[in-house]
VOMAR-477452 format. One record per residue: residue number from 1; y negated, z negated, x of N, C-alpha, C, O in turn; residue in one letter. Coordinates in steps of 0.02 Angstrom, whole numbers, always signed. Last residue first. Layout:
<lumkes>
LUMKE;NUM;Y;Z;X;Y;Z;X;Y;Z;X;Y;Z;X;A
...
</lumkes>
This chain:
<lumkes>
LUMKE;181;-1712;-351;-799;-1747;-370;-835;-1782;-434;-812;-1824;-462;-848;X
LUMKE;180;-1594;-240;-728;-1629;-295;-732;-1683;-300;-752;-1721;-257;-732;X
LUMKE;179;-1464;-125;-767;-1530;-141;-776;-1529;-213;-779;-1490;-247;-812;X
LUMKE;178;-1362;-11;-660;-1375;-74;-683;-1439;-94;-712;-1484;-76;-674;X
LUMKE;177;-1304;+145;-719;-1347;+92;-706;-1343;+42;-746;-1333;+32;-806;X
LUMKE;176;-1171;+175;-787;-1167;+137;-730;-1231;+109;-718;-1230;+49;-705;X
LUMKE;175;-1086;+230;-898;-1172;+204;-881;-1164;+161;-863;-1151;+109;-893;X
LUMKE;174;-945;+221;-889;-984;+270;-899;-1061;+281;-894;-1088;+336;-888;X
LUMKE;173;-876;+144;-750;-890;+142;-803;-951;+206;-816;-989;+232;-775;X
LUMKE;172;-803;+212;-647;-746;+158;-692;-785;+144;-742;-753;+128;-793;X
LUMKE;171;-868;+283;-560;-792;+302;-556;-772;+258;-629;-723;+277;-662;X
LUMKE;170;-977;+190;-548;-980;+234;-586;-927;+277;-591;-937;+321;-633;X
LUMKE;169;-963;+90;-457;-971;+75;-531;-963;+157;-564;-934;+161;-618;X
LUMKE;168;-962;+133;-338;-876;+141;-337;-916;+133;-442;-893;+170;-485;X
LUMKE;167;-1081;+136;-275;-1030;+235;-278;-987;+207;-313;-952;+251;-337;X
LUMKE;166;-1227;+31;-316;-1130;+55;-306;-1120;+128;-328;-1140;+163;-375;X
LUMKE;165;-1331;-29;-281;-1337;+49;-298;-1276;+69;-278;-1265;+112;-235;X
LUMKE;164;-1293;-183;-302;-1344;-140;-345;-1357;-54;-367;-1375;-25;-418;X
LUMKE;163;-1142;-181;-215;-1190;-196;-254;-1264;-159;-304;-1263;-105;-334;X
LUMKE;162;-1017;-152;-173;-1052;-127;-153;-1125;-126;-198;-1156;-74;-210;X
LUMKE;161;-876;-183;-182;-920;-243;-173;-979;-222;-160;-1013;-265;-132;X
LUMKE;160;-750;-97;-260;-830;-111;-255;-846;-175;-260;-841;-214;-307;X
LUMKE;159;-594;-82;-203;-648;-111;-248;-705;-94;-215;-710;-81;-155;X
LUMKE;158;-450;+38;-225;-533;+39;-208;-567;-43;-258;-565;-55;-318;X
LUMKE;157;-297;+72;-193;-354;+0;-224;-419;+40;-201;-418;+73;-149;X
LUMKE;156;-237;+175;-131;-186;+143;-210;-224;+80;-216;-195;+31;-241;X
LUMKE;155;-306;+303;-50;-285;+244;-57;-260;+211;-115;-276;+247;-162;X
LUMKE;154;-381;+427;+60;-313;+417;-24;-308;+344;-3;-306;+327;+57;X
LUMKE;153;-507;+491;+140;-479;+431;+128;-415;+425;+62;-442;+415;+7;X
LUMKE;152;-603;+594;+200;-598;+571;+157;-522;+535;+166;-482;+562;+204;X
LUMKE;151;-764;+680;+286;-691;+637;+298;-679;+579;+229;-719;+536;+210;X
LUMKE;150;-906;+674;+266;-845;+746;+249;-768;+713;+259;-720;+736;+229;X
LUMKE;149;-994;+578;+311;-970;+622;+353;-910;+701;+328;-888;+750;+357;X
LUMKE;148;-988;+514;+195;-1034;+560;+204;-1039;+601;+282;-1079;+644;+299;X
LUMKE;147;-816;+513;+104;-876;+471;+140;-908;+544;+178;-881;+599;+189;X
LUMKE;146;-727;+472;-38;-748;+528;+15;-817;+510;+46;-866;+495;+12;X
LUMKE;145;-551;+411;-76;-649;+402;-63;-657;+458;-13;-620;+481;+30;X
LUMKE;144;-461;+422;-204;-498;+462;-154;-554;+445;-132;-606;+459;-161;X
LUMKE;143;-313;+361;-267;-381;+356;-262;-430;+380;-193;-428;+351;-139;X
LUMKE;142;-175;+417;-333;-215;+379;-281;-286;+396;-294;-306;+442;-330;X
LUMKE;141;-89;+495;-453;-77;+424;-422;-114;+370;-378;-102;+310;-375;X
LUMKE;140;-224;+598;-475;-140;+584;-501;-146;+494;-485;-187;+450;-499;X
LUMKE;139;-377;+518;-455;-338;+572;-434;-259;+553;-466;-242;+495;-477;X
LUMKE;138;-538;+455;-459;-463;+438;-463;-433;+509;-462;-472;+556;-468;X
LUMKE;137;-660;+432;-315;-629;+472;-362;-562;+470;-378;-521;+479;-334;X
LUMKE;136;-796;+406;-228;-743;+417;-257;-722;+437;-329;-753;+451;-379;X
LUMKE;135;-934;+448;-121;-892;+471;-186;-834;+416;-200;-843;+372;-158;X
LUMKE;134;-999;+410;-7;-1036;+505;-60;-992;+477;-127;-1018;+484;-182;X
LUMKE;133;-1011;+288;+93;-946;+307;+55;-1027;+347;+5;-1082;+322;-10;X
LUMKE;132;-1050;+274;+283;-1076;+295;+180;-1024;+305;+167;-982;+327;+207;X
LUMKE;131;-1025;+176;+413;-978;+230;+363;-998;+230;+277;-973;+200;+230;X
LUMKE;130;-1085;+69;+466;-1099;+119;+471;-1073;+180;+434;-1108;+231;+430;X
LUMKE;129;-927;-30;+513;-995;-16;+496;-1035;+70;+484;-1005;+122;+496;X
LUMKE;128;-763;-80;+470;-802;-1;+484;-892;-26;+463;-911;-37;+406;X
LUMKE;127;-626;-158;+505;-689;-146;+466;-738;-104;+501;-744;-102;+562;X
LUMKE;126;-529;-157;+571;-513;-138;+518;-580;-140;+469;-582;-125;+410;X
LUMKE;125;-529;-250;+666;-522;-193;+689;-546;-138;+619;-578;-86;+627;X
LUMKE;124;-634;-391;+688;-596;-350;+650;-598;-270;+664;-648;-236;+672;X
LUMKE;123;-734;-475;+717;-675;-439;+784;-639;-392;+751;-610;-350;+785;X
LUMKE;122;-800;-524;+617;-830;-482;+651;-800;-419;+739;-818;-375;+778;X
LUMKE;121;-747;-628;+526;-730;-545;+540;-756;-510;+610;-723;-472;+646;X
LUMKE;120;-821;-718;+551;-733;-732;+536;-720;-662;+533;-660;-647;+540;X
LUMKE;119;-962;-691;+527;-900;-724;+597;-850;-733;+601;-823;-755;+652;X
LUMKE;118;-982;-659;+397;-969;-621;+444;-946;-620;+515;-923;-575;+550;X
LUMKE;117;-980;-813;+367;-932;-768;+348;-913;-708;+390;-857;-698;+413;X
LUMKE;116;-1108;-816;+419;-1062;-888;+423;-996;-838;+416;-963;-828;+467;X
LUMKE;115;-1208;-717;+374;-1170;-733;+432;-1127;-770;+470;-1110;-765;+530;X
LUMKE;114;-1220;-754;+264;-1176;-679;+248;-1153;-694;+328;-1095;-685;+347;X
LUMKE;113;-1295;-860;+236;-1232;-869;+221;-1171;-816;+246;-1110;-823;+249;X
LUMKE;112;-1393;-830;+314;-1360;-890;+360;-1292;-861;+314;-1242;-841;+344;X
LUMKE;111;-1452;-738;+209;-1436;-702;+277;-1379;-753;+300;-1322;-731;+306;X
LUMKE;110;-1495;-822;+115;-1449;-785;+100;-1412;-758;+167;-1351;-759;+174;X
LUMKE;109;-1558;-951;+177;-1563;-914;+184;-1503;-892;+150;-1456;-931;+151;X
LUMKE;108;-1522;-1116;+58;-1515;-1086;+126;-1549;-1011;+118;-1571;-999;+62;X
LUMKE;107;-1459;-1259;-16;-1500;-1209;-17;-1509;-1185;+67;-1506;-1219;+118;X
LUMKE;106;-1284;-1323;-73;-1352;-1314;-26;-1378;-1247;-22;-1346;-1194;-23;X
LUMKE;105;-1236;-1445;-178;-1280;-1411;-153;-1311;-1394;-99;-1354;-1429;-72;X
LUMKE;104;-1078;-1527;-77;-1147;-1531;-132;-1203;-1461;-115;-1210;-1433;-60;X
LUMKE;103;-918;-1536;-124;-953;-1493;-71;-1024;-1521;-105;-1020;-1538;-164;X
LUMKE;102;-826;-1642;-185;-813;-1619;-125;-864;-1585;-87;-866;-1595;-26;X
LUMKE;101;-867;-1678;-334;-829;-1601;-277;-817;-1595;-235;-790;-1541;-221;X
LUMKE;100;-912;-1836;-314;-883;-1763;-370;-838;-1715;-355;-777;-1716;-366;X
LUMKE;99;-965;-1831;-178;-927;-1875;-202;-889;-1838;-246;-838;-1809;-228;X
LUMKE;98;-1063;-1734;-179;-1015;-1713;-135;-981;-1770;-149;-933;-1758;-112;X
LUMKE;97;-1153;-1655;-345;-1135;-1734;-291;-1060;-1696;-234;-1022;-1650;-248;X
LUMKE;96;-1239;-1562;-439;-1150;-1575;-402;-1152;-1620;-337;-1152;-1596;-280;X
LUMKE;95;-1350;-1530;-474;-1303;-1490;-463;-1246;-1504;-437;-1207;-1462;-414;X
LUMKE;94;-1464;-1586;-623;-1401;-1617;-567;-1372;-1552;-529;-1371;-1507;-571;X
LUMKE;93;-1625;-1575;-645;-1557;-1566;-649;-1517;-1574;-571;-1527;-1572;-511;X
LUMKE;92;-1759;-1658;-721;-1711;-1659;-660;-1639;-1624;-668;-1597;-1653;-703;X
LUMKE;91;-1933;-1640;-772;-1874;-1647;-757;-1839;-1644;-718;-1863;-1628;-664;X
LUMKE;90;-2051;-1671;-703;-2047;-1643;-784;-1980;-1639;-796;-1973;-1633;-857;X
LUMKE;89;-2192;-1758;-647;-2100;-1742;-626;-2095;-1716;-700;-2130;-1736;-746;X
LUMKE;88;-2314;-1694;-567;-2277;-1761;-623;-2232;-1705;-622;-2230;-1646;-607;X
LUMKE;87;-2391;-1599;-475;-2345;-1680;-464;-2309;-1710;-507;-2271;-1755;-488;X
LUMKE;86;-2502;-1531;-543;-2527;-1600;-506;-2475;-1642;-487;-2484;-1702;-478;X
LUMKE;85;-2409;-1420;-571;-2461;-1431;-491;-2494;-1497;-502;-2519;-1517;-449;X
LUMKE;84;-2241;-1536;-620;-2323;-1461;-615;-2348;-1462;-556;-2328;-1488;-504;X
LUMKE;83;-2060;-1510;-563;-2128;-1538;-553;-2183;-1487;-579;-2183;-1426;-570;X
LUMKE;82;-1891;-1542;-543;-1942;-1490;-558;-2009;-1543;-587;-2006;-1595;-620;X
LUMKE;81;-1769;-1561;-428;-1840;-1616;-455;-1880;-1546;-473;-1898;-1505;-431;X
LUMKE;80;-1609;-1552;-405;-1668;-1505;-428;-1728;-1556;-464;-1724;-1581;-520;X
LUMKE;79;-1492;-1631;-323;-1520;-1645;-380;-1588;-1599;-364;-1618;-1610;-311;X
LUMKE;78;-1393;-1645;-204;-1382;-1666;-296;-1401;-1653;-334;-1370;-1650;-387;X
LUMKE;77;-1420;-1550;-61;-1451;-1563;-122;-1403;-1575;-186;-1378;-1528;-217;X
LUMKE;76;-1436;-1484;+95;-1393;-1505;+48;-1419;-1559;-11;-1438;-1614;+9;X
LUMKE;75;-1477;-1349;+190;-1515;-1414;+148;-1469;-1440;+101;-1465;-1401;+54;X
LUMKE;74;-1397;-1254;+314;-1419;-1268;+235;-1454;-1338;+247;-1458;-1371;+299;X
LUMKE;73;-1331;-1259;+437;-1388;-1223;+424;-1425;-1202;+340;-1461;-1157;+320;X
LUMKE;72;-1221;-1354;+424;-1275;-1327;+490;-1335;-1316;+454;-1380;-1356;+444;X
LUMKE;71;-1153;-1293;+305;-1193;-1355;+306;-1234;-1381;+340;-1277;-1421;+320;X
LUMKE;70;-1114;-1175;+355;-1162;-1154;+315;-1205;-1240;+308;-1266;-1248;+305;X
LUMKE;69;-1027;-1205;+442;-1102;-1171;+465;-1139;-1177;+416;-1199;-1186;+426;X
LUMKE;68;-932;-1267;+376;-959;-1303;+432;-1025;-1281;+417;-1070;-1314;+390;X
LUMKE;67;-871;-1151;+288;-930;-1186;+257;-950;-1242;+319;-1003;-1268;+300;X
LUMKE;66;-836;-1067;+395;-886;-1043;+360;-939;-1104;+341;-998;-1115;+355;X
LUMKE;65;-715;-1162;+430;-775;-1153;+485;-840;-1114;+424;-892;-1146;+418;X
LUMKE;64;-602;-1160;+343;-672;-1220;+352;-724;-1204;+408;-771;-1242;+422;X
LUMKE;63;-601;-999;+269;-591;-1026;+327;-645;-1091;+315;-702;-1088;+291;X
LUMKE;62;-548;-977;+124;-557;-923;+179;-544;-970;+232;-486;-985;+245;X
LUMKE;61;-575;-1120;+78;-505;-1110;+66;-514;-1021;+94;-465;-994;+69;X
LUMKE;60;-731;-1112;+63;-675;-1149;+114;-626;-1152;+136;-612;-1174;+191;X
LUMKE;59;-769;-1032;-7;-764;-1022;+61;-744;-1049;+108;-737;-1035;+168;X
LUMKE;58;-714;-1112;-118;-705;-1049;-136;-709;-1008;-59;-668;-964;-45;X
LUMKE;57;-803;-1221;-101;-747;-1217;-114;-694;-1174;-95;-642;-1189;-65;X
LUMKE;56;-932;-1145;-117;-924;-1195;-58;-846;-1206;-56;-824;-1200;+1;X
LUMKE;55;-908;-1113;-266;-937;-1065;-222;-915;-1093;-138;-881;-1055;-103;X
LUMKE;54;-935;-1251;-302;-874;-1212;-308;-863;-1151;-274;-806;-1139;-253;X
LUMKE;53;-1059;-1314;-261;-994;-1344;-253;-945;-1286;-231;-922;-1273;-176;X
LUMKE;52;-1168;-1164;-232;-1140;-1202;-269;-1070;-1248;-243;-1029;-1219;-207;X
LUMKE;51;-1304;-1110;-159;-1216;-1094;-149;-1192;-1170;-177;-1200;-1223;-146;X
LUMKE;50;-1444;-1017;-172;-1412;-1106;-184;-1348;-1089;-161;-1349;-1032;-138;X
LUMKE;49;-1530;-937;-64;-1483;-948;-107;-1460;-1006;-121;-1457;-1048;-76;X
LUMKE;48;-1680;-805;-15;-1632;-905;-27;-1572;-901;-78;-1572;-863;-126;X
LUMKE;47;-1650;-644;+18;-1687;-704;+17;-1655;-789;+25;-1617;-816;+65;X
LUMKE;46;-1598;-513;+122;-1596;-537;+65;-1648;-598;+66;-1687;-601;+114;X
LUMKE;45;-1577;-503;+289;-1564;-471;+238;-1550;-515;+179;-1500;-551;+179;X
LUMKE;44;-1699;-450;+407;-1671;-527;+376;-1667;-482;+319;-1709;-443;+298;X
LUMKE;43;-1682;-351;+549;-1699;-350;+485;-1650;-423;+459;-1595;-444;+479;X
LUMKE;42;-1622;-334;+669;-1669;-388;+662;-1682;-380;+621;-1735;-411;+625;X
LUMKE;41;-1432;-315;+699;-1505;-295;+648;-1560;-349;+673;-1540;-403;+695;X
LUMKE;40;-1289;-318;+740;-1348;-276;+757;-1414;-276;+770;-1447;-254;+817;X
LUMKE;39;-1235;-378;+638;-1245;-423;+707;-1313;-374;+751;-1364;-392;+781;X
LUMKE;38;-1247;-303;+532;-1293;-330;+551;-1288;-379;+599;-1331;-422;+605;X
LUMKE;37;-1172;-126;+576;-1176;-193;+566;-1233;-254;+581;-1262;-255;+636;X
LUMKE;36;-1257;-5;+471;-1244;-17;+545;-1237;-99;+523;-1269;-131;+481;X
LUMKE;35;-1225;+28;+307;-1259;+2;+333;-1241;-4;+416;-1180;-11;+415;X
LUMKE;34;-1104;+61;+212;-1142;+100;+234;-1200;+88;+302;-1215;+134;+340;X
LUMKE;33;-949;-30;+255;-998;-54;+228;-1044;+24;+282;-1036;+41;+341;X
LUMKE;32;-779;-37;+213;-833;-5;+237;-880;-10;+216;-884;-1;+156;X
LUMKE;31;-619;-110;+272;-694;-145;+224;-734;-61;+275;-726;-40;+332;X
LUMKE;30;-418;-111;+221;-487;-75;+297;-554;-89;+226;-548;-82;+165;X
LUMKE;29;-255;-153;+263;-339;-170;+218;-390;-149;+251;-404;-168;+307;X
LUMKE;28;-106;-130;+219;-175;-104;+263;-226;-116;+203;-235;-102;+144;X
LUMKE;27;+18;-230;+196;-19;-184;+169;-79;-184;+209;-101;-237;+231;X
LUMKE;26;+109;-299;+290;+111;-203;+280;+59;-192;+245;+39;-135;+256;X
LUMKE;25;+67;-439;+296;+43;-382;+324;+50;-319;+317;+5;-280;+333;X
LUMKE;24;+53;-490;+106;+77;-468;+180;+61;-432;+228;+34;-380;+209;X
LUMKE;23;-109;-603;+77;-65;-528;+53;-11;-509;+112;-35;-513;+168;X
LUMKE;22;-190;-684;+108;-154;-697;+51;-90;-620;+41;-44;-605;+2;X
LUMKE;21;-278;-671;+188;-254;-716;+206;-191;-714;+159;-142;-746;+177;X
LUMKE;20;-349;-522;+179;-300;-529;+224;-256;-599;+241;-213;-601;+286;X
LUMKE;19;-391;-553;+46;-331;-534;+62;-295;-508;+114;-240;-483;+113;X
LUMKE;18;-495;-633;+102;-440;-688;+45;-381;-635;+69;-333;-655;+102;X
LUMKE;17;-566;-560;+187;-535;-618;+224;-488;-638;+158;-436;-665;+175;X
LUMKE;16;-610;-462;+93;-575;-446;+140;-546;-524;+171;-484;-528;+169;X
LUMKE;15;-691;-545;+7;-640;-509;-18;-586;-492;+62;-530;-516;+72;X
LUMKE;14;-794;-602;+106;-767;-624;+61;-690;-607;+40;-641;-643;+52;X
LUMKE;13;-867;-452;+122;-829;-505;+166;-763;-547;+163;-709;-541;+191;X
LUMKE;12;-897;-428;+1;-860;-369;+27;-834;-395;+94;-786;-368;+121;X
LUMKE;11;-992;-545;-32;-935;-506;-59;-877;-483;-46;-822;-501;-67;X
LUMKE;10;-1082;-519;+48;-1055;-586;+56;-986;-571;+11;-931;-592;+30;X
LUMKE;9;-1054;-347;+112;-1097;-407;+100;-1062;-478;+97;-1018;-493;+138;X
LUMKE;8;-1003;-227;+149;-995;-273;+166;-1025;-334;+184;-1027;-365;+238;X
LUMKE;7;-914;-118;+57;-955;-158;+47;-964;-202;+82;-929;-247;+60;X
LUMKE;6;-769;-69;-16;-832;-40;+8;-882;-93;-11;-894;-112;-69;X
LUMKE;5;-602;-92;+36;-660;-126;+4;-745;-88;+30;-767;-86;+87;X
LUMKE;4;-477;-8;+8;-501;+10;+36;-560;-35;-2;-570;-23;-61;X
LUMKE;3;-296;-41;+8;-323;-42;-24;-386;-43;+39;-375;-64;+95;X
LUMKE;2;-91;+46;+9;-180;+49;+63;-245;+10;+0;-240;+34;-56;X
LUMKE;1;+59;+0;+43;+0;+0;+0;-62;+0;+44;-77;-32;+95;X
</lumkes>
């Protein structure tokens, strides 16, 4: 079995480490993300993110080193104090105690998170920077990606982790733009 992840955000990371932890080796798993890798980049990609208990959870059971870093380099937080501009407290929400769950809130750069993760790959033979995926396309039995070099790919999985302006959404649904509001 070949399955092929396009995308290689926190996602398209993500995905690739569960099933290379979880699946046998015969099956080939290869990640392509359009972008040159961002060990690369001095561009800061994306903004803040909370990353939730479960979310924290969820990267733990990949590898405990992710969430190490991410506690490095987060703010860890119970509790959201929302306030006016003169100060008075207007309310409070809870987000999850590390007593509770195990993990507690923490707020961070989006970037810290994608690179906590992207360290558990980044030796990987099997992931491809730099490679546009033009297309895919279901076919009899397999699935065809065709990337912008002209070189094309059969495989028996395609996911899309390939976010906002995805090649793969529109193979599977019929109005594919996404709209935000």
């Amino acid at each position: 079995m070949k399955i092929i992840i396009i995308g290689g955000g926190i996602c398209g990371l993500s995905t690739y480490l569960a099933l290379k932890k979880h699946l046998p080796s015969t099956i080939t798993i290869k990640l392509y993300e359009s972008h040159p890798s961002p060990l690369s980049t001095t561009t800061t990609i994306g903004g803040g993110l909370g990353l939730a208990p479960n979310g924290q959870r969820a990267l733990h059971a990949l590898n405990p080193r992710i969430v190490d870093t991410i506690a490095a380099r987060g703010f860890g937080c119970d509790t959201i104090h929302f306030r006016n501009a003169s100060g008075r407290k207007l309310g409070a929400m809870l987000t999850g105690s590390k007593a509770r769950y195990g993990f507690e809130q923490q707020f961070l750069p989006r970037a810290e998170v994608h690179a906590a993760v992207l360290a558990e790959v980044e030796e990987a033979e099997d992931v491809h920077w730099g490679r546009k995926v033009e297309s895919v396309r279901e076919e009899e039995e397999r699935v065809c990606v065709v990337f912008a070099d002209g070189t094309t790919e059969e495989v028996d999985l395609v996911l899309g982790c390939d976010g906002v302006r995805s090649v793969v959404r529109p193979t599977i649904v019929d109005n594919a733009d996404a709209e935000y509001q």
